[in-house]
C-alpha positions in Angstrom: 54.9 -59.0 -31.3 55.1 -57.8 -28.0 56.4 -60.3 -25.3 55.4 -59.7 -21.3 58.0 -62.3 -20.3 60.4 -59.7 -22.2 59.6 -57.1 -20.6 59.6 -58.4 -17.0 63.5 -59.9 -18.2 63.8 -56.7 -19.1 63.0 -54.6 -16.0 65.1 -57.1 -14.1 68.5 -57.7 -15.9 70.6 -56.5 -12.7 69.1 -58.2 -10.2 69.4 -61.6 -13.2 73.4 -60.6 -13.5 74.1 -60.0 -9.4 72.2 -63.9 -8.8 74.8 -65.4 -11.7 77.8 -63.3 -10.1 76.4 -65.5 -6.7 76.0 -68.9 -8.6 79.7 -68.5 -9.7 81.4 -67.6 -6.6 80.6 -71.4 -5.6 83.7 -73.1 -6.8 81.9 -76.1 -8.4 84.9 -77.8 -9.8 83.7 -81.3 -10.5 87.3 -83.0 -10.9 88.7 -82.2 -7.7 87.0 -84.2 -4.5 87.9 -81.1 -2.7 85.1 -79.1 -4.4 83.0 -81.9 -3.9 80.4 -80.0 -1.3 80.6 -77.2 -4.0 79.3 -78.9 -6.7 76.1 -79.8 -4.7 75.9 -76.7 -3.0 75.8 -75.4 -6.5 72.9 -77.3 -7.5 71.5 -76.5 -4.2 71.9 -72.3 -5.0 70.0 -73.3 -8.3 67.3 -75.3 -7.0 66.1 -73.2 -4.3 66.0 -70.2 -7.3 63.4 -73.0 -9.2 61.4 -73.2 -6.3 60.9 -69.8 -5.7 60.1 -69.1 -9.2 57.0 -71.6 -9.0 58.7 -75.2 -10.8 57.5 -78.3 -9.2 58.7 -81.2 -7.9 62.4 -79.6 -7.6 64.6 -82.7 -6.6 68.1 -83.0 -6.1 69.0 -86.6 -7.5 72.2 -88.2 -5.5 74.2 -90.4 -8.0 77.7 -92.5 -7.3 79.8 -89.0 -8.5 77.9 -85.4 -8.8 73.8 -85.2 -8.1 71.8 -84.3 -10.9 69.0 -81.6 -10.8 65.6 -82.2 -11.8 62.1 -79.9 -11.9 59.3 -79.7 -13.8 55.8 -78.0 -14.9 53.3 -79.3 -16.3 50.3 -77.6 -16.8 49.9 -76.7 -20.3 47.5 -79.1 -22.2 48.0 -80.1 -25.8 51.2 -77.7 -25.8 54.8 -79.2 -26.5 57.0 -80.4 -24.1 60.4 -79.3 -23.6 63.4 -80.9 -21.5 65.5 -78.2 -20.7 69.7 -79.3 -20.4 72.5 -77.3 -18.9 75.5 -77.9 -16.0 76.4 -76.2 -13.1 80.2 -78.0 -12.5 83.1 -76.1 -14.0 86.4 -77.3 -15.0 89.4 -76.2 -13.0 90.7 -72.6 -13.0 94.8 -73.2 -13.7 96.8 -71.8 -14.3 95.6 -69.4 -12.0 98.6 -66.9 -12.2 97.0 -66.0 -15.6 94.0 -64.6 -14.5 93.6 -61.2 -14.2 91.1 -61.1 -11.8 90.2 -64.1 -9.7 88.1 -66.9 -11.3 85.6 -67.2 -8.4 85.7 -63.7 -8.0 83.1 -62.4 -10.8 84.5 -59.4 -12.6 82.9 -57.0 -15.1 85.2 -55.3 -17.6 84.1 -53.7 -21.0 80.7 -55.3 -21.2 82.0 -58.9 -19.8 81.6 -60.9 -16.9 85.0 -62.8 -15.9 85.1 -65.7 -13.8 85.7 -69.5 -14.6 81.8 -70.9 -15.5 80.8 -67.7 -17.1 79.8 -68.9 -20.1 80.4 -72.5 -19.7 78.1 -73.0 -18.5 76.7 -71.3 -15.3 75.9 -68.2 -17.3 74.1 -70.0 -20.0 72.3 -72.3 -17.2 70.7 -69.0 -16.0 69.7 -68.0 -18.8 67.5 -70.5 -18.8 66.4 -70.5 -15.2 65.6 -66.5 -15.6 64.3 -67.5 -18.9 61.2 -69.5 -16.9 61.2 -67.1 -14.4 60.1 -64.3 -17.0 57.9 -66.5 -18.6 56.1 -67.1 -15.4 56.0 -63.7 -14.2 55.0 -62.5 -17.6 52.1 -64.6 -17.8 50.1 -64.7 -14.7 52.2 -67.6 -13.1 51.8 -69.9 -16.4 54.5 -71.2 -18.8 53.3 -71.0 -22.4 54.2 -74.9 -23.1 55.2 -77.9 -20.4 58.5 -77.8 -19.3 60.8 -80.4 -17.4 64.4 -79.6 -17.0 67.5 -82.0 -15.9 71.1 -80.2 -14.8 74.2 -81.8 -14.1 77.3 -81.8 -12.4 79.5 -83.8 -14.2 79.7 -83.0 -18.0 83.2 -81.5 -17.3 84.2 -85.3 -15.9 82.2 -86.9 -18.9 78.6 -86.7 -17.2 78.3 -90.7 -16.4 75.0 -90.5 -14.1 73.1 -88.4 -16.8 73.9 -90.8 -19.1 72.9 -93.8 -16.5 69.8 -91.6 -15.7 68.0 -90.7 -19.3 68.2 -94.7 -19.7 66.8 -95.7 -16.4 64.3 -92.7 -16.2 63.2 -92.8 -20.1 59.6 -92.0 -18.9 60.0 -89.3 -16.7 62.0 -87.8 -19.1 59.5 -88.2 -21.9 59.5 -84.9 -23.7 58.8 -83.7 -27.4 62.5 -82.0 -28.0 65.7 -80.6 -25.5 66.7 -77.5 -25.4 70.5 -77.3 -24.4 72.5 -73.9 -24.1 75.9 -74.8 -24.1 77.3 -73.5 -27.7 78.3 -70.5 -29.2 77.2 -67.9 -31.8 79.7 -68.3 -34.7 80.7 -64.6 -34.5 79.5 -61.8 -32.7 75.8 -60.3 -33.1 75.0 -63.3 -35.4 71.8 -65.9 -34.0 73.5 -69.3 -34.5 72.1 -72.5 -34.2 74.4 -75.5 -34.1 72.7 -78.6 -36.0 75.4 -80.9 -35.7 78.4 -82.7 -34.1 80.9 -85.4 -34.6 81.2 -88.6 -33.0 84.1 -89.9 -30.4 86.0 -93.1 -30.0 88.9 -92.4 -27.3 90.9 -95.1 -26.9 94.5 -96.0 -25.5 96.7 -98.8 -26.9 99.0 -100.5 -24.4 102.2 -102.1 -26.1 104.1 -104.4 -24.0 107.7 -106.1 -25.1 110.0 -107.4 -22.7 108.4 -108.2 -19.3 111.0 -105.9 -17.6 113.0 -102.1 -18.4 116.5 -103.4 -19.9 119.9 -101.3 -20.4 120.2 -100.6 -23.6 123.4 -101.2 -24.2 123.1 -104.6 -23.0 120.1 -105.5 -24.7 119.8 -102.7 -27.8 119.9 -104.5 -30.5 117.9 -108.2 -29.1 115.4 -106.7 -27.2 111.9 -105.7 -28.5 111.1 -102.1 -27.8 107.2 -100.9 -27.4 107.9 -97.6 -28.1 109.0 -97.6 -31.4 106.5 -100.4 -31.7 103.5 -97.7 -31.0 105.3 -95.2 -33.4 105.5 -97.8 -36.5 101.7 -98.3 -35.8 100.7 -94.7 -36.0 102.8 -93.5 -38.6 100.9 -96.1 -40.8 97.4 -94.7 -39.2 97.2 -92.0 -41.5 99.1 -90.8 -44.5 101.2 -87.8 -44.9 98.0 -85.8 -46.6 96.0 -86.9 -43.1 94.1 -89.5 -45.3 93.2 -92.0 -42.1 94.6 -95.7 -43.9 92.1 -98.1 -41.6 90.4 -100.1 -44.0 86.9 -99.3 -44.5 87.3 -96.6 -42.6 85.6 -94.2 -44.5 82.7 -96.6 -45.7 79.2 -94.9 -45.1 80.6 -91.2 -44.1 77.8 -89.0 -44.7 78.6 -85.6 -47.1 76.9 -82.6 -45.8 74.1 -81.2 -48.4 74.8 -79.2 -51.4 72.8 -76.6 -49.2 74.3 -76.6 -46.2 77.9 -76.7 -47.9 76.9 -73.4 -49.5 75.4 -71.7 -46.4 79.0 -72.5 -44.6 80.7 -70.7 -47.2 78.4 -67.5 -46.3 79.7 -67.6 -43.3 82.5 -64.8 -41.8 85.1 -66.9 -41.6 88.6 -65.9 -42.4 90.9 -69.0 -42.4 94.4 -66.5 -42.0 92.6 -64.9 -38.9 92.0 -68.9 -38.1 95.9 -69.6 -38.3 97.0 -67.0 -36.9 94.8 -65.9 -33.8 93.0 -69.3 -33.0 95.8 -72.0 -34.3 98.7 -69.8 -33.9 100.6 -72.4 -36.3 102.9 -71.8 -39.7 100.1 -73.4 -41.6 96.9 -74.9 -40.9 97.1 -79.4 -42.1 94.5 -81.8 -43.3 92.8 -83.3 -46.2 93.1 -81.7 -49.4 90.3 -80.5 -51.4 88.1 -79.2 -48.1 87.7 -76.3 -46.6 88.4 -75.3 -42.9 85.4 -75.4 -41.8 84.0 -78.9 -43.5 87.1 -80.6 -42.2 87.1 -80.0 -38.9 82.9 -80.1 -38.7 82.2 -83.1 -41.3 85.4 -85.0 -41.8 86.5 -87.8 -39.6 90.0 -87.7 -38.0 92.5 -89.5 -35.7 94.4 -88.0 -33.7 97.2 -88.5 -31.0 97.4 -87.4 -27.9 99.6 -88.2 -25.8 102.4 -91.5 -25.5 103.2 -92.0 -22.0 106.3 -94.6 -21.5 109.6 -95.5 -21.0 112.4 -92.3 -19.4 110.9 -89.2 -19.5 112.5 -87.1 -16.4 115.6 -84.7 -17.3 118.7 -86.0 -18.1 119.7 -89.4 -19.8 118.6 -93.2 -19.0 119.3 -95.6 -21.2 116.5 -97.9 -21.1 114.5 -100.1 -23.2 110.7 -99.8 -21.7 109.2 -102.4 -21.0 105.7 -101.1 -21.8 104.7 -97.8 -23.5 100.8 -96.6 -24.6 99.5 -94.0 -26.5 96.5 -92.5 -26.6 94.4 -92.1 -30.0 91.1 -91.2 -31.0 89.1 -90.7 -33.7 86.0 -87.7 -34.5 83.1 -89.7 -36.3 80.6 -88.1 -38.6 77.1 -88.9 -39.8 76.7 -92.4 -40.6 79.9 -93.9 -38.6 78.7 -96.5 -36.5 81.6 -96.3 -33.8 81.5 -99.5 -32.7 82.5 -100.6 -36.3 85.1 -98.4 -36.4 86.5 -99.4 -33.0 86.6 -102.7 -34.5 88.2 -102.1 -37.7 90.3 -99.9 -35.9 91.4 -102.9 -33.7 91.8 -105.4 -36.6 93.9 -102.7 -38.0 96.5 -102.0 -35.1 96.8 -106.1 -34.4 97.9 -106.4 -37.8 99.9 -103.4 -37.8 101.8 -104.8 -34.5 105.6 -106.0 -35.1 106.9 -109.0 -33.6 107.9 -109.2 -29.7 105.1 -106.7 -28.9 102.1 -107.5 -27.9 99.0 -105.0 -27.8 95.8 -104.3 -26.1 93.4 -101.5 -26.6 91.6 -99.7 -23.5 88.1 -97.6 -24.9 88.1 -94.9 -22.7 84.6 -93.5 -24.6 82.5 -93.4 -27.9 79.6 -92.3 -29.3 77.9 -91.6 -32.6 77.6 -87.9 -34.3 74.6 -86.4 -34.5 73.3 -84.0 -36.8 69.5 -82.4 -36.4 67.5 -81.7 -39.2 66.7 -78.3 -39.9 63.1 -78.8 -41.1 61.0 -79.5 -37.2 58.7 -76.9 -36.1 61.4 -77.1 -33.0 64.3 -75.7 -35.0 61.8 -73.2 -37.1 60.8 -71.3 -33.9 64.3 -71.1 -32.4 65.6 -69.9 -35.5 62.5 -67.3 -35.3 62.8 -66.2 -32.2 66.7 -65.8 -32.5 65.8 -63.6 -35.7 63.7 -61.4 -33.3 66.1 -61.1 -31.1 69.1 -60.2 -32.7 67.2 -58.7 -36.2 69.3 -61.3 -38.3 69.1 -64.3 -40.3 70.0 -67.2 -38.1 72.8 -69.3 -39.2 73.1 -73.1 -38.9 76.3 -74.3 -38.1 78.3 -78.1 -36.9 80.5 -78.3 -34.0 83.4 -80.5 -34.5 83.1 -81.4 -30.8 80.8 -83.8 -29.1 78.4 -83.3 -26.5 77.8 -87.3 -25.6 74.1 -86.1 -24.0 72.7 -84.8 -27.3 73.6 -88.0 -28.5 71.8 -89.6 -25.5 68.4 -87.4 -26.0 68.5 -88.7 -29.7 69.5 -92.2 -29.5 67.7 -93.3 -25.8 64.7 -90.3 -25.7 64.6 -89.9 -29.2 63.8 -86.0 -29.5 65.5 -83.6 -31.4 67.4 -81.5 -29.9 67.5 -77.4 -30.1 71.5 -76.3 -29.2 70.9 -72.2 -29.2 74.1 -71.1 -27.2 75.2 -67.5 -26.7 78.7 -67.9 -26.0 82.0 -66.3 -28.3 84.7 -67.8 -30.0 86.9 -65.9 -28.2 85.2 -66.6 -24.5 88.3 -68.5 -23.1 86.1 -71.6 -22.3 88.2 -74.0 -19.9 91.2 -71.2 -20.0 92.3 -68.5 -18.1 90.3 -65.6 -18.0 86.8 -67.2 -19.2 84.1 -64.7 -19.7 80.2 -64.0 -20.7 79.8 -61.2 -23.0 76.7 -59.4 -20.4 74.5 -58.4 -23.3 74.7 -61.7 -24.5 73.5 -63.2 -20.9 70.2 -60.9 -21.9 70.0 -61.8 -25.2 69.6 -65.7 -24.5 67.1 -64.7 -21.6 64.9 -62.8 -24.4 65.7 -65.3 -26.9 64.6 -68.4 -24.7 61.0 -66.4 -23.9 60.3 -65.8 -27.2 60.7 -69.2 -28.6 58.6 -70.8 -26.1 55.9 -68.1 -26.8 56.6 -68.9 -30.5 55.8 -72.8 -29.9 52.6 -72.2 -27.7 
């Protein structure tokens, strides 16, 4: 079928790549309140593009951190409505002496576009934005179905005012399913949709023994010491096979289907290639009796990640801490209700705790998984239109990451949502030398036009 919006895309591909090179110039780093003009001038760059395009209502929302970006059309009776997601912030660029070229200095080599945002997500974000842009050139200054779209500027800082703002704004919001381009194709040239990810519960557990740091000469031996307190606890977290040993733990986790087990095992994946290129380990750990790919997409886990405390400069102190903390957390599947788990978890490390320590436990996030069923009209004409675009069978795959505002859209909007990303595996997303394979860039354009035709 022939597509006018893909056609005018098309026709305009250089003009769509210099505008991105623009968009990532601006150094939109939303940890750093030096950047803090950047990020809004960001969504300032991307919200005068909307209005020229012909969306409506184009608002930039302040919030306490980042602003949030918001436009809409709505002029297509009886036709689905979409709420389109992406984010304009980027995380830092260090260690900058690894670049090649400079990160805010957008670079083409061998079919790629270099610069930090490239593909997460600045270059996907476009996508979108060109996307509409085709659509309403391509058909007379009409979209095909109603769209309303919501950017951010925080999801690299944990995207608190989205979060505040899909449950104060349900209504303005109101859409029949989200379209968010922030994932990747599982390998090269092959249309991926991701239909799932885990769960998070990030948490830090703060041991305290004596109430001041002691010699330990003169008190090794009497004195209590939180630091070996924390490592008795983990060690009995988890067993040596990576079983997690929290009771009940594991009550209600949800096995993927007999279907979608067997399309993962279609997939190109080669688990030495894993090891070696991606891990870069002597041998890859975990539960026995599952695969790669069903352990670190369907299986829950706990893991540490860091245990600040006591002396940790060069050289020797012999001290006794008087506090230590370590931070754990645990990816949830399907069916994991994380605010049982935090509390079994709790129970768990209270009993676990020797005597002279006492410990508390700070949540620093959590959230349920989320996986989208395969069988809405929403999923059927993405997985279509990715088919006409790349002339392959579109693959459904799980993230073992979590994307807290999918989670939102489910749980507070309630629509499904459609996560068609056109990133790599090997795009260097928050490290050095991030990059946006260019023909990719077009693809999602294309891709993004043809599905909306496809649901209109």
């Amino acid at each position: 079928m022939a597509s006018p919006a893909v056609d005018y895309a098309r026709s305009n591909q250089s003009r769509f790549l210099e505008e991105l090179k623009t968009l990532l110039r601006i150094p939109s780093v939303s940890t750093l309140e030096e950047h803090k003009g950047d990020v809004k001038k960001a969504a300032e760059y991307v919200a005068a593009d909307l209005r020229r395009i012909g969306m409506e209502h184009v608002e930039i929302i302040p919030t306490k951190g980042h602003p949030l970006l918001y436009a809409d059309w709505l002029h297509a009776p009886g036709k689905p409505t979409v709420l389109m997601y992406a984010h304009y912030d980027v995380q830092p660029p260090d260690p900058v002496d690894e670049w090649q070229t400079p990160p805010f200095e957008p670079t083409e080599r061998n079919g790629n576009l270099y610069a930090r945002g490239a593909v997460d997500d600045k270059g996907q974000l476009w996508m979108e934005v060109k996307a509409l842009e085709s659509l309403m050139r391509g058909h007379g200054g009409k979209l095909p179905i109603n769209v309303k779209l919501i950017f951010e500027g925080e999801e690299e800082v944990g995207g608190e005012s989205i979060a505040v703002y899909v449950r104060k704004d349900k209504s303005k919001l109101k859409a029949d399913f989200a379209l968010v381009c922030d994932t990747e194709l599982f390998a090269p040239n092959l249309p991926t949709l991701c239909v799932g990810l885990r769960g998070l519960v990030y948490t830090e557990i703060e041991a305290v023994g004596a109430k001041t740091d002691l010699h330990s000469g003169m008190y090794g031996g009497a004195a209590p010491n939180p630091l070996f307190a924390l490592i008795e606890i983990i060690s009995k977290l988890k067993d040596t096979k990576g079983t997690i040993l929290i009771p009940g733990f594991y009550k209600g986790v949800k096995a993927p289907s007999k279907d979608e087990l067997k399309a993962w095992k279609r997939l190109p994946f080669n688990e030495e290639h894993y090891r070696k290129a991606e891990v870069g380990s002597k041998i890859l750990t975990g539960e026995p009796g599952y695969s790669v790919l069903y352990r670190t997409w369907a299986r829950p886990t706990l893991e540490v990640h860091g245990m600040p405390g006591g002396f940790v400069a060069p050289g020797a102190k012999t001290v006794i801490p008087a506090r230590a903390s370590a931070k754990v957390s645990m990816r949830l599947v399907p069916n994991q209700d994380p605010a049982d788990i935090l509390k079994r978890y709790t129970a768990f490390v209270k009993k676990l705790t020797p005597k002279g320590i006492e410990t508390k436990i700070k949540v620093w996030s959590k959230g349920p998984a989320c996986v989208v069923g395969t069988d809405n009209k929403y999923i059927k004409a993405a997985t279509e239109a990715l088919h006409d675009a790349f002339k392959k069978k579109t693959v459904f795959i799980r993230s073992g990451g979590s994307i807290p505002i999918v989670t939102d859209f489910q749980d507070v909007l309630r629509i499904p949502s459609v996560m068609m990303g056109f990133g790599l595996p090997d795009d260097n997303l928050h490290a050095p030398n991030e990059k946006f394979h260019i023909p990719n860039f077009y693809k999602g354009i294309e891709t993004i036009c043809l599905f909306f035709e496809k649901l209109a």
